[in-house]
C-alpha positions in Angstrom: -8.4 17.1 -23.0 -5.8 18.8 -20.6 -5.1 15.9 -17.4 -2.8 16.2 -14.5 -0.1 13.8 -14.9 2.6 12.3 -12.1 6.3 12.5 -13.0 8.1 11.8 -10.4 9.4 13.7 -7.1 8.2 16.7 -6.5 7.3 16.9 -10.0 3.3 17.0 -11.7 2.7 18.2 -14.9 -0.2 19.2 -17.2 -0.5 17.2 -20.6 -3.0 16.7 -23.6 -4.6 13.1 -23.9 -7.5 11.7 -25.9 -10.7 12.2 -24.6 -12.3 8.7 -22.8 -14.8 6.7 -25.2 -18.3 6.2 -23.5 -19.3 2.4 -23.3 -22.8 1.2 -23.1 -22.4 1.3 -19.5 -19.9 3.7 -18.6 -20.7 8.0 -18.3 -18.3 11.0 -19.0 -17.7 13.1 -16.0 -16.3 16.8 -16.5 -14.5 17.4 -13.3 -14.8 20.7 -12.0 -13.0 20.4 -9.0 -10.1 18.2 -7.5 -9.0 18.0 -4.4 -4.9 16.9 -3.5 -5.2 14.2 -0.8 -1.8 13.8 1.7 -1.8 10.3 0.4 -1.4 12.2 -3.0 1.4 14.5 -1.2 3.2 11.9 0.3 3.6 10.0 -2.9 4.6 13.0 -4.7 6.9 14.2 -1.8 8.9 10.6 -1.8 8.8 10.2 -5.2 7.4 6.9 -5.2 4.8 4.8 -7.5 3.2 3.3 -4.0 -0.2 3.7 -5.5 0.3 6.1 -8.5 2.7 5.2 -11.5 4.7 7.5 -13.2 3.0 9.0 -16.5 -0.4 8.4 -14.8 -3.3 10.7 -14.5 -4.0 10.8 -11.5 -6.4 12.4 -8.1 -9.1 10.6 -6.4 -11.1 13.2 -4.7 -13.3 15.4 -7.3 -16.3 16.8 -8.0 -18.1 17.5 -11.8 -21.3 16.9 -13.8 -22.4 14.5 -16.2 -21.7 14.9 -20.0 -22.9 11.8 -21.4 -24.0 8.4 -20.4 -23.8 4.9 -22.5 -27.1 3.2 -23.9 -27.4 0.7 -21.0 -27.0 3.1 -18.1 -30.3 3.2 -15.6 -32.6 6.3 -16.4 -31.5 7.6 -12.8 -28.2 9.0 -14.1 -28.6 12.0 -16.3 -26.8 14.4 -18.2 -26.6 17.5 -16.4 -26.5 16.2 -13.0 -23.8 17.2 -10.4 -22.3 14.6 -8.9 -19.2 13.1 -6.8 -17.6 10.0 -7.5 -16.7 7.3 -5.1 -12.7 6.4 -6.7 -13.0 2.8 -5.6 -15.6 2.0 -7.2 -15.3 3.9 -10.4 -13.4 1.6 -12.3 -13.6 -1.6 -12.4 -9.6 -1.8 -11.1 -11.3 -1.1 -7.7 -9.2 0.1 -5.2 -6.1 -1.3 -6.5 -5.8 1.8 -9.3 -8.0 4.1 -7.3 -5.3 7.0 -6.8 -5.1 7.2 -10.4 -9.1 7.3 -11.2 -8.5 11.6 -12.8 -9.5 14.0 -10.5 -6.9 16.7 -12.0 -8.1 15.6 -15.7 -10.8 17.7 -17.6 -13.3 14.3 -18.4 -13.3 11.0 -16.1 -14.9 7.9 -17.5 -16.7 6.1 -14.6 -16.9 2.4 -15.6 -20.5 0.5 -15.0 -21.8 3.8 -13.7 -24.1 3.6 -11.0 -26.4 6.6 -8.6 -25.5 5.8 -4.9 -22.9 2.9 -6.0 -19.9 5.4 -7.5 -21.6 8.8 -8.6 -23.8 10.7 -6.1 -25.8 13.3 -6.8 -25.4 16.6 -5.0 -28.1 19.5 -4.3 -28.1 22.3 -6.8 -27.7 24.3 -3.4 -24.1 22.8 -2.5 -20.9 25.1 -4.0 -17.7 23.3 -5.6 -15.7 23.5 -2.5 -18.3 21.8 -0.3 -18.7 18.9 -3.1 -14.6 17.7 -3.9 -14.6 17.3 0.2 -17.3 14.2 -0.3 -14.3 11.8 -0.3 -11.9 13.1 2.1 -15.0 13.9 4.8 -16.0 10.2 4.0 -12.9 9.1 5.5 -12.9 11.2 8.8 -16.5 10.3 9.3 -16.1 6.5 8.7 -13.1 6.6 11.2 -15.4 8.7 14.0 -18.1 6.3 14.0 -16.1 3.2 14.1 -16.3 3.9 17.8 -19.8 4.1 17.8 -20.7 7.0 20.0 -23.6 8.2 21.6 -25.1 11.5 22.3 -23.8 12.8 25.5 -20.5 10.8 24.9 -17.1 13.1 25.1 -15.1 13.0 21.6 -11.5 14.0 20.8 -10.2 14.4 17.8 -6.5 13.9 17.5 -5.3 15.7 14.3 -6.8 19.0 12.7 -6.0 18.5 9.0 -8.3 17.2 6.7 -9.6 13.9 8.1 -9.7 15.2 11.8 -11.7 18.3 10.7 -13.8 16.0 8.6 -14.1 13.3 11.0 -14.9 16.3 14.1 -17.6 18.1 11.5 -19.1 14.2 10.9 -19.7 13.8 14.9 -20.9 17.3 15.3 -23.5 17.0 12.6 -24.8 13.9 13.6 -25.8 15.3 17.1 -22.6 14.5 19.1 -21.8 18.2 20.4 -19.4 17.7 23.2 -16.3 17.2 20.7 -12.8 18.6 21.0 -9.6 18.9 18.3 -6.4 18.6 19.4 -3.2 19.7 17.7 0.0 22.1 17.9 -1.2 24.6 15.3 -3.8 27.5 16.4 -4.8 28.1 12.9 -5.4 25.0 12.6 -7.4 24.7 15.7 -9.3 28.2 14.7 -10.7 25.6 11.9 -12.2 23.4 14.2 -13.9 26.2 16.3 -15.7 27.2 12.9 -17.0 23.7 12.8 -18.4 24.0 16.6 -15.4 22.1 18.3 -14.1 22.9 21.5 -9.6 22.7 21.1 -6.7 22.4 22.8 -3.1 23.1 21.7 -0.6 21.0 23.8 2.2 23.4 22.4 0.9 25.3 25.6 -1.1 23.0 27.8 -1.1 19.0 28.3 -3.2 16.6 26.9 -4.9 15.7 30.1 -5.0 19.1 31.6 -6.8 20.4 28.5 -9.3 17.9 28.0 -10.2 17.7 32.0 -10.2 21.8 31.6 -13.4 20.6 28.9 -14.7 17.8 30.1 -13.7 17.1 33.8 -12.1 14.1 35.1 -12.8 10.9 36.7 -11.1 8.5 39.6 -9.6 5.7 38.0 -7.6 3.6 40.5 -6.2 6.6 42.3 -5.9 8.5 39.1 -7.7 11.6 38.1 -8.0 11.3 34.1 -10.4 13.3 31.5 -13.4 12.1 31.3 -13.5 11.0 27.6 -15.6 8.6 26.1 -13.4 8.0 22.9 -10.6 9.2 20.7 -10.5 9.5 17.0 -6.7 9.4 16.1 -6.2 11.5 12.9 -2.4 12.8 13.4 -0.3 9.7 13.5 2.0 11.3 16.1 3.6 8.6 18.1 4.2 11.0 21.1 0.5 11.7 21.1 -1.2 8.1 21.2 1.5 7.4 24.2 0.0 10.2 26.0 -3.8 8.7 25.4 -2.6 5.3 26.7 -1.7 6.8 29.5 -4.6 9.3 30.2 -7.4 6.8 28.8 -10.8 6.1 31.3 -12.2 2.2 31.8 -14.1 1.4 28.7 -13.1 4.0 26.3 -12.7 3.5 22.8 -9.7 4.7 20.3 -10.1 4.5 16.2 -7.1 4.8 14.5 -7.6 6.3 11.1 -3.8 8.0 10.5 -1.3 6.0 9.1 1.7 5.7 11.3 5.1 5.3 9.6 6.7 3.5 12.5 5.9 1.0 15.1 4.2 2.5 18.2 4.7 0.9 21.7 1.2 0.2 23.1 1.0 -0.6 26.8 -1.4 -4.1 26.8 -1.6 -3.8 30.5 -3.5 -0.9 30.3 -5.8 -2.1 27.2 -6.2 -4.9 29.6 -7.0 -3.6 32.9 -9.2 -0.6 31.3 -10.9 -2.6 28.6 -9.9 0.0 26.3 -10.6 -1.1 22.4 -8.7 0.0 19.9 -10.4 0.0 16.4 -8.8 0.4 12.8 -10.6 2.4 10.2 -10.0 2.3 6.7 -11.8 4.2 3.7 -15.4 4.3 4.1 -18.8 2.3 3.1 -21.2 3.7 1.0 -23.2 4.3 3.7 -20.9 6.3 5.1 -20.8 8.3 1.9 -24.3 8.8 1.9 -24.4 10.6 5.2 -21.7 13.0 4.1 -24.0 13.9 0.9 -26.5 14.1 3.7 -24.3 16.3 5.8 -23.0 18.5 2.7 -26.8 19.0 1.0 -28.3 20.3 4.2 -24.9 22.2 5.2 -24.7 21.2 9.3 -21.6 22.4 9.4 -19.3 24.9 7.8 -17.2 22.2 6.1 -16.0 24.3 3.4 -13.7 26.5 5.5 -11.2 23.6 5.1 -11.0 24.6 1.4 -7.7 27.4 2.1 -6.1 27.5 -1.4 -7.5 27.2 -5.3 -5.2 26.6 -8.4 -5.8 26.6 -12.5 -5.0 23.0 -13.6 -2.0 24.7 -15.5 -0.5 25.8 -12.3 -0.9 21.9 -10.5 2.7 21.8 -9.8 2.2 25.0 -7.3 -0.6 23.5 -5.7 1.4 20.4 -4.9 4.2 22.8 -3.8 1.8 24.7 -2.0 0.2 21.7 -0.2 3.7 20.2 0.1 4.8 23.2 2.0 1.6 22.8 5.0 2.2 26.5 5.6 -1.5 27.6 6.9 -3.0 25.2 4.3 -5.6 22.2 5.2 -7.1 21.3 1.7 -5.5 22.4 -1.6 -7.9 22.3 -4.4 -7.6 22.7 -8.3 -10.0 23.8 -10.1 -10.3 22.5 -13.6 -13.5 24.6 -14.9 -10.8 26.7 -17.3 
């Protein structure tokens, strides 16, 4: 079979290695699509082996259908069925090797295979480009409801890539309508108004003058700020999270689910005297994932628009180029069904 291997800096390649062998409890996955992850890109960009080694197959978000199972898998999993696969949980590495689990390689062995524990079944109704965004969406929605909000509540959505879109789409399909995406790009932000978010671009407005223009604003000690219930922070921009410190209402609540490279100064006076929590969120539960299937299968929003670029598996090293490059991208996808 034909995988995806990681070589190095900027460089991916396409090699030939032995199709997996199927134990009792294992099944053969043919991947039809895989989706590049910026954890991928920033590994690739920096050359590094924090979380993928060199000579690795590698990819963790994909999307295929079940060739084979082993003798001792439950009658629930069958060949045939269209499914994506949770990468923490398909090997039994866990997380620790999860980068590397195959989703640019023809055939993935999922280990002690499992329905609704690391395969999910899709609809027959839900296209290749909705499906490979199960993982990536997973993410944004675990981060948005870490804050546990409420209809009626006001959400922002720092961010419009990936997770941000995925995390706003999450919130909008579960009811929450009053959400709003913020970020420098309008193309970006012309993403987000497909998914039913109101935006603001603080390349030409401020923060607080374009959420109040949304949502209004409240008193607080003297203070007119937005009236926002709670921030999902998606885009890891230092300059950005200072501005929501300073802008936040009594009581609100920020999840962090971008990873910040450097230290950020956080005022404690003002987590203090607001009350405002700030919440870490991490990869997702299985319950989270479940929703997303939920979410994809009955299509509440138009998720697949974040799908702007399909590649060959032979031509992996311009997708990574291309994805590298963030020129009017969001997710870069390869498709492995030739």
């Amino acid at each position: 079979m034909k995988v995806g291997i990681y070589h190095g800096q900027n460089h991916v390649g396409v090699e030939e290695r032995p199709m997996p062998k199927v134990g009792p409890t294992d099944a053969l996955v043919r991947v039809l699509t895989g989706g590049i992850c910026g954890t991928d890109i920033n590994i690739v960009k920096a050359g590094s082996e924090m979380g993928i080694r060199f000579g690795s197959e590698f990819g963790h978000e994909m999307f295929g259908e079940i060739v084979e199972v082993g003798s001792d898998v439950e009658k629930d999993l069958k060949v045939g069925m269209r499914v994506g696969v949770n990468p923490i949980t398909a090997k039994r590495a866990g997380r620790r090797y999860s980068l590397e689990v195959g989703a640019f390689s023809q055939y993935v062995l999922i280990e002690d295979a499992a329905l609704n524990t690391n395969l999910f079944a899709f609809a027959d109704s839900v296209t290749a480009e909705e499906a490979v965004l199960m993982e990536p969406m997973s993410v944004g929605f675990h981060g948005a409801f870490s804050v546990e909000p409420k209809p009626g509540e006001k959400m922002v959505v720092l961010g419009a890539g990936p997770i941000g879109l995925s995390a706003a789409a999450g919130l909008i399909g579960e009811g929450i309508k009053d959400v709003c995406v913020v970020d420098v790009d309008d193309w970006r932000l012309a993403k987000a108004k497909e998914l039913g978010a109101l935006t603001v671009n603080t390349m030409t407005e401020s923060l607080a003058e374009g959420l109040a223009k949304h949502f209004g604003d409240v008193n607080v000690y003297g203070v007119n700020v937005p009236d926002v219930d709670a921030f999902v922070d998606a885009a890891g921009a230092p300059v950005l999270f200072e501005q929501v410190m300073k802008i936040v209402k009594p009581n609100a609540r920020i999840a962090i689910i971008a990873v910040y490279k450097n230290e950020v100064p956080v005022s404690l006076s003002q987590v203090m005297s607001k009350e405002v929590k700030i919440i870490g969120a991490s990869g997702y539960t299985n319950d989270d994932i479940l929703k997303v299937i939920d979410h994809i299968n009955q299509k509440k929003t138009n998720i697949s628009t974040m799908v702007t670029h399909t590649y060959k598996l032979d031509d992996i090293q311009e997708a990574f180029d291309t994805a590298i490059a963030a020129k009017e991208t969001i997710k870069v996808i390869v498709d492995l069904t030739e």
